[in-house]
Every structure is written in structure tokens, then in C-alpha cells.
N, CA, C and O atoms as a Tinker XYZ file with bonds, in Angstrom:
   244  protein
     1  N      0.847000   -1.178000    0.000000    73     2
     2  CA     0.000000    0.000000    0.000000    64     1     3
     3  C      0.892000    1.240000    0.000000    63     2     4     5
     4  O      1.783000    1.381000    0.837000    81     3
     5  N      0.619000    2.192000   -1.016000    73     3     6
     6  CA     1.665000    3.573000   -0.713000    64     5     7
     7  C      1.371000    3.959000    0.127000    63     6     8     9
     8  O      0.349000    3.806000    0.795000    81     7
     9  N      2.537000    4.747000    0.286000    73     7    10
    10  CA     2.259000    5.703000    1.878000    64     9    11
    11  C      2.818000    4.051000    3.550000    63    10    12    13
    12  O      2.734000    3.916000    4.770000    81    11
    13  N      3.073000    3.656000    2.924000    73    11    14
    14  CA     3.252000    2.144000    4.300000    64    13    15
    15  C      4.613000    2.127000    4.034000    63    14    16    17
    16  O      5.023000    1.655000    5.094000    81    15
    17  N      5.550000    2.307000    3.382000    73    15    18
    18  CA     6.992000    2.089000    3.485000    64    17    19
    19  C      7.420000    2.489000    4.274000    63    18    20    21
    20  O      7.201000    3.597000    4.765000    81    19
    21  N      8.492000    1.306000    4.762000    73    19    22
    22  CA     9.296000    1.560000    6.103000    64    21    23
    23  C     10.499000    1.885000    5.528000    63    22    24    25
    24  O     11.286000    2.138000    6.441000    81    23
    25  N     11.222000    2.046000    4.039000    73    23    26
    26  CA    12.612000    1.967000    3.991000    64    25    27
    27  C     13.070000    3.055000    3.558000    63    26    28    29
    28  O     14.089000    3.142000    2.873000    81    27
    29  N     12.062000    4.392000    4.069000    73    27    30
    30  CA    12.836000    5.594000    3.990000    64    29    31
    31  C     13.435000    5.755000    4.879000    63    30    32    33
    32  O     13.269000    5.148000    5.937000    81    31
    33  N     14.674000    7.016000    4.569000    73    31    34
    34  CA    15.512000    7.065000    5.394000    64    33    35
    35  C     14.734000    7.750000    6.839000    63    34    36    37
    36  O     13.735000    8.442000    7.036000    81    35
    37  N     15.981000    7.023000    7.835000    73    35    38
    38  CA    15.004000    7.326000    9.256000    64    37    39
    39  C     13.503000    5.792000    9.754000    63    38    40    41
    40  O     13.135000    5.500000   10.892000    81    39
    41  N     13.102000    5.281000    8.659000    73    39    42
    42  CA    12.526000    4.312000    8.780000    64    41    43
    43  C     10.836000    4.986000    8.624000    63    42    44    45
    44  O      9.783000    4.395000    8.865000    81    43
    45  N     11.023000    6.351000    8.159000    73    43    46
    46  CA     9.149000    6.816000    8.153000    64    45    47
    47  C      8.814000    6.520000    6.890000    63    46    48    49
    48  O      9.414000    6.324000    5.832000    81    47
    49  N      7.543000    6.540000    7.322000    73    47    50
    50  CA     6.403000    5.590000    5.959000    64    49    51
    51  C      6.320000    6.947000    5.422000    63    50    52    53
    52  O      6.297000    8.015000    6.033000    81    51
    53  N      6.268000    6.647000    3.850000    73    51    54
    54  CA     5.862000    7.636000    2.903000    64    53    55
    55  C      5.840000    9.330000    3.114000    63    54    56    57
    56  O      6.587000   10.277000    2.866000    81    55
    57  N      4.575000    9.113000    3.699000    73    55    58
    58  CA     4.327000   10.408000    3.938000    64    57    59
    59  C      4.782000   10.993000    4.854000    63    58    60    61
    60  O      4.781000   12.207000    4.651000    81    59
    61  N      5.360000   10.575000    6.208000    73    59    62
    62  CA     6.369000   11.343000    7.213000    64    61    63
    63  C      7.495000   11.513000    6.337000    63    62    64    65
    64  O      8.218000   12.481000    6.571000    81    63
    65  N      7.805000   10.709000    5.306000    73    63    66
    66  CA     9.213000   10.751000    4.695000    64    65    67
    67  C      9.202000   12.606000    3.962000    63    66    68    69
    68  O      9.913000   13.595000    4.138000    81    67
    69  N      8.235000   12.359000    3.293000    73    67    70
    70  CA     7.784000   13.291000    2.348000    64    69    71
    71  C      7.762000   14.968000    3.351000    63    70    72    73
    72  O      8.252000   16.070000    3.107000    81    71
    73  N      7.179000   14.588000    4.175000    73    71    74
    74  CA     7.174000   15.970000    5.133000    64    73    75
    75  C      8.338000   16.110000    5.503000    63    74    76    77
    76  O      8.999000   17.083000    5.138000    81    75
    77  N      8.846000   15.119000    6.344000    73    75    78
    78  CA    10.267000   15.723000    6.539000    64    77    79
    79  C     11.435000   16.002000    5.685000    63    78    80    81
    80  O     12.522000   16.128000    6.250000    81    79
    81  N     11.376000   16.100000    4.587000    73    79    82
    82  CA    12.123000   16.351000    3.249000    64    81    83
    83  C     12.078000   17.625000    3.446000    63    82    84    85
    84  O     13.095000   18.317000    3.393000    81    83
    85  N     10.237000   18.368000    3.839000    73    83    86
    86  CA    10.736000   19.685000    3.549000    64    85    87
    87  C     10.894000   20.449000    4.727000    63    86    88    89
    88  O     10.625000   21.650000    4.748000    81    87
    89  N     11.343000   19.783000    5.778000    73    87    90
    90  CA    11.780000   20.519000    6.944000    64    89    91
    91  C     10.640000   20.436000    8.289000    63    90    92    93
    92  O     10.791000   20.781000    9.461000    81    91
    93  N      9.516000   19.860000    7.619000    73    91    94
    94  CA     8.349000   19.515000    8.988000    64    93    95
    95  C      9.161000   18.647000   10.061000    63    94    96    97
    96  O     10.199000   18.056000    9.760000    81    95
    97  N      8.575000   18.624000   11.385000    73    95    98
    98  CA     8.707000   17.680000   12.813000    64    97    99
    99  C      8.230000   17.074000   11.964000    63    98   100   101
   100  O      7.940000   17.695000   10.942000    81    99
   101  N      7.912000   15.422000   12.038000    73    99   102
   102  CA     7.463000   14.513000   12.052000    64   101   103
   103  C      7.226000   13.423000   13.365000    63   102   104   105
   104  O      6.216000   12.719000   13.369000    81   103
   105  N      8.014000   13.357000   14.235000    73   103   106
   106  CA     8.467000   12.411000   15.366000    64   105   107
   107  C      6.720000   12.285000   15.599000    63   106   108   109
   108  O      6.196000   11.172000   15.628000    81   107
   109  N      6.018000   13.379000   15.736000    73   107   110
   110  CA     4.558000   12.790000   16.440000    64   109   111
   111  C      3.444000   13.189000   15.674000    63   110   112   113
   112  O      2.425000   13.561000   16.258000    81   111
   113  N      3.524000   13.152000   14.018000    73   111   114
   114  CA     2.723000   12.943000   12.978000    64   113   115
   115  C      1.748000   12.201000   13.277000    63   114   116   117
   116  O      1.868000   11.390000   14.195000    81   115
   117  N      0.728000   12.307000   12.657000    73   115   118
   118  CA    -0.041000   10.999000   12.155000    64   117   119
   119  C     -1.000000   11.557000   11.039000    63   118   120   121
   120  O     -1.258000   12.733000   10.786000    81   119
   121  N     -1.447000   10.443000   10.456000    73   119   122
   122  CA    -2.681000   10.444000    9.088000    64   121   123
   123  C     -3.642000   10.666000    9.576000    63   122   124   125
   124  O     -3.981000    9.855000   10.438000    81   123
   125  N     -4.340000   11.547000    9.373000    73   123   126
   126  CA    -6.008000   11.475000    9.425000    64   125   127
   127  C     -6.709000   11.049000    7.927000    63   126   128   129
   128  O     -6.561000   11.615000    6.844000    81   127
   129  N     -7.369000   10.078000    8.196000    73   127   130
   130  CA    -8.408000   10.199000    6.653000    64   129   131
   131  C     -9.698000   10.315000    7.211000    63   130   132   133
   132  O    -10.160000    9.570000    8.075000    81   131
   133  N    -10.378000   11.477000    6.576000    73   131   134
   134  CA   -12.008000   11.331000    6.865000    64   133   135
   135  C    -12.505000   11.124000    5.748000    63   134   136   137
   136  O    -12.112000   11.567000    4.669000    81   135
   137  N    -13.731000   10.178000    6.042000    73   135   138
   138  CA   -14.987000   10.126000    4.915000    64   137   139
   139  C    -16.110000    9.916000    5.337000    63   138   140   141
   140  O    -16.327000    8.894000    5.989000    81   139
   141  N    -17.370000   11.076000    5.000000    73   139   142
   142  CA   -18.561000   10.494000    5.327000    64   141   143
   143  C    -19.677000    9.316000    4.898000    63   142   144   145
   144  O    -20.872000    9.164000    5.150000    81   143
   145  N    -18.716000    8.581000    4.145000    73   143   146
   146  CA   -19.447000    7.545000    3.604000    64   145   147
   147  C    -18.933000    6.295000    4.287000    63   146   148   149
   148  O    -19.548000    5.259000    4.038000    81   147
   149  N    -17.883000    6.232000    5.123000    73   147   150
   150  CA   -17.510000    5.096000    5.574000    64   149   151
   151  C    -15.528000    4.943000    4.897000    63   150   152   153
   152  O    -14.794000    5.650000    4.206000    81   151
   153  N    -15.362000    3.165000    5.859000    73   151   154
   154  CA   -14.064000    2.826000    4.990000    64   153   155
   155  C    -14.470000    1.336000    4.826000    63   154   156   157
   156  O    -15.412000    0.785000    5.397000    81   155
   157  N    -13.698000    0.842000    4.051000    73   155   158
   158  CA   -13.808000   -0.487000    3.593000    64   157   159
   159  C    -13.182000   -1.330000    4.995000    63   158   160   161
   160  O    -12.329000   -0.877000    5.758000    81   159
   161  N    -13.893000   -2.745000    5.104000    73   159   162
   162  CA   -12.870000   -3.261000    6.371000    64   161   163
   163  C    -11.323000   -3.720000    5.647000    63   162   164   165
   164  O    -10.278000   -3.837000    6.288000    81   163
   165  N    -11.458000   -3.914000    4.346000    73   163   166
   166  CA    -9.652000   -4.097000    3.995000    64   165   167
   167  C     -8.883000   -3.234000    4.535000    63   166   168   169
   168  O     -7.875000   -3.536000    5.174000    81   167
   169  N     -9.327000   -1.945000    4.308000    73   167   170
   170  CA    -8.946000   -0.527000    4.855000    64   169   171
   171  C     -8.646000   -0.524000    6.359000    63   170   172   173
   172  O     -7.555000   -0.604000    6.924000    81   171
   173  N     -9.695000   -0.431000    6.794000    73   171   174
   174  CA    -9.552000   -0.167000    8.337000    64   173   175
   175  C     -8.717000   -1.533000    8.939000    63   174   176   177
   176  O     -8.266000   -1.374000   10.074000    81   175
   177  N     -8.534000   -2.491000    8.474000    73   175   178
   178  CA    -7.838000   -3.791000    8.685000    64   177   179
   179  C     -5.986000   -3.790000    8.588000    63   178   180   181
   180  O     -5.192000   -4.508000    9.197000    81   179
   181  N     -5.662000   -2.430000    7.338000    73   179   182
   182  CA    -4.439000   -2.374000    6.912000    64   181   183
   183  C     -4.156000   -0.882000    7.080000    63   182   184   185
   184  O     -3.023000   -0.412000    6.981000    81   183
   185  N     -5.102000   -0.263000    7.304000    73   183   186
   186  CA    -4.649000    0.699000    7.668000    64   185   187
   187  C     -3.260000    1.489000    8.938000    63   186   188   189
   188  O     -3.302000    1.215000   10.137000    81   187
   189  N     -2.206000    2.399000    8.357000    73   187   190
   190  CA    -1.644000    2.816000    9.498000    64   189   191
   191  C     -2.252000    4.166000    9.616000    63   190   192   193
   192  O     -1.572000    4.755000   10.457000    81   191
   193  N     -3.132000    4.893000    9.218000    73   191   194
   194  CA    -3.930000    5.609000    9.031000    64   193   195
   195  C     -5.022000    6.036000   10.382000    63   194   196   197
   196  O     -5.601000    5.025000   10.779000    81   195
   197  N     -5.267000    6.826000   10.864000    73   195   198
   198  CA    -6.579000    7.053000   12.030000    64   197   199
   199  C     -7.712000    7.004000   10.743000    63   198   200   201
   200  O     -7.468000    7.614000    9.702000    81   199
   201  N     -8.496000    6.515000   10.853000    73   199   202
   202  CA    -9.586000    6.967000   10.187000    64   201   203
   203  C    -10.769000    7.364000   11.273000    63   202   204   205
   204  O    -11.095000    7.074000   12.424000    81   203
   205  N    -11.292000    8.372000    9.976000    73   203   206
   206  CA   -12.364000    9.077000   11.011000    64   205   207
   207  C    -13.462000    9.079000    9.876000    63   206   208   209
   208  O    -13.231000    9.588000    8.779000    81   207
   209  N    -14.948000    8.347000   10.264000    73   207   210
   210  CA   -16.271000    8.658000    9.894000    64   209   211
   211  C    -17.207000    9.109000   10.613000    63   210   212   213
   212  O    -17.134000    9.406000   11.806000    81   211
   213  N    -18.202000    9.182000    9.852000    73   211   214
   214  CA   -19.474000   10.324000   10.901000    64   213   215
   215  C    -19.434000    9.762000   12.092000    63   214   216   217
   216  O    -19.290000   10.520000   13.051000    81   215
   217  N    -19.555000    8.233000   12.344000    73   215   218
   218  CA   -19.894000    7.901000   13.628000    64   217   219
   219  C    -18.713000    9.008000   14.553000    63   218   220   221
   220  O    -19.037000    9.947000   15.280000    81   219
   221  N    -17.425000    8.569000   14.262000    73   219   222
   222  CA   -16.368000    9.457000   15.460000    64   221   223
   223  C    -16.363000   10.231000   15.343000    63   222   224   225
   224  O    -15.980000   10.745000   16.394000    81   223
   225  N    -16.739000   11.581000   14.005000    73   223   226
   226  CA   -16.839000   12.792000   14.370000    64   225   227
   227  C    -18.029000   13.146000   15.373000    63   226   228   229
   228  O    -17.853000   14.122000   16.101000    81   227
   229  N    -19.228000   12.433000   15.473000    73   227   230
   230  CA   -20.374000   12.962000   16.127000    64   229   231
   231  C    -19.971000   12.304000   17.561000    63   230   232   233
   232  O    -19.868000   13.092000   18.500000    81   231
   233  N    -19.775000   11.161000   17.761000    73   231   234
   234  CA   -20.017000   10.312000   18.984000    64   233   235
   235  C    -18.907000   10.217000   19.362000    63   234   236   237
   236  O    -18.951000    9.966000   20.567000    81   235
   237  N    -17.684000   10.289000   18.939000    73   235   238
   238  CA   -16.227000   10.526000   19.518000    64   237   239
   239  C    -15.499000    8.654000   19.823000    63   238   240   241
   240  O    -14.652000    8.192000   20.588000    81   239
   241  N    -16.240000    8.176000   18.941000    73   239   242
   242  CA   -16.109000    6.348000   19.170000    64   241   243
   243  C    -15.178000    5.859000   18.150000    63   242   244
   244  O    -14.912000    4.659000   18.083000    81   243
């Protein structure tokens, strides 16, 4: 899955890699993905990702 590689330098996946290229902290990053339609369970299964749908924006679950 892009964005999941461990063999950038430093050992951050993709997108910490990518930020810290241009000078961002990274050490206490993380992904948010929102969608109000839901995620797939492949998704939420493989995800290193927080995901957030209506349920946790409204109910905080």
C-alpha cells in the first residue's frame, strides 16, 4: 500500500518521509483520513492511518 513504506531514510512511511524532506517535525505525525461515507474493512484492517467517519466525528467512538 503507498504511503506504508518503512525503507525511507530514518525508517518513516511515505508520507512522514515526504514531510520531513521539507523541513516539517514529524516524530509525532499521524494520518487522518475522513470520509462520510464510511471505509472499507480491507482498509480499516491495513490501515496505518486514524480513520475518522461520521460515527467518530459525532459520537467521539
Amino acid at each position: 500500500m503507498p504511503g506504508n513504506r518503512s525503507d525511507a531514510p530514518g525508517g518513516e512511511s511515505g508520507y512522514a518521509a515526504l514531510l520531513a524532506a521539507h523541513g516539517h517535525a514529524v516524530e509525532s505525525a499521524r494520518l487522518l483520513c475522513f470520509s462520510a461515507a464510511g471505509f472499507t474493512s480491507d482498509l480499516r484492517a491495513s490501515s496505518d492511518a486514524t480513520l475518522v467517519d461520521l460515527e467518530r466525528i459525532y459520537t467521539g467512538s
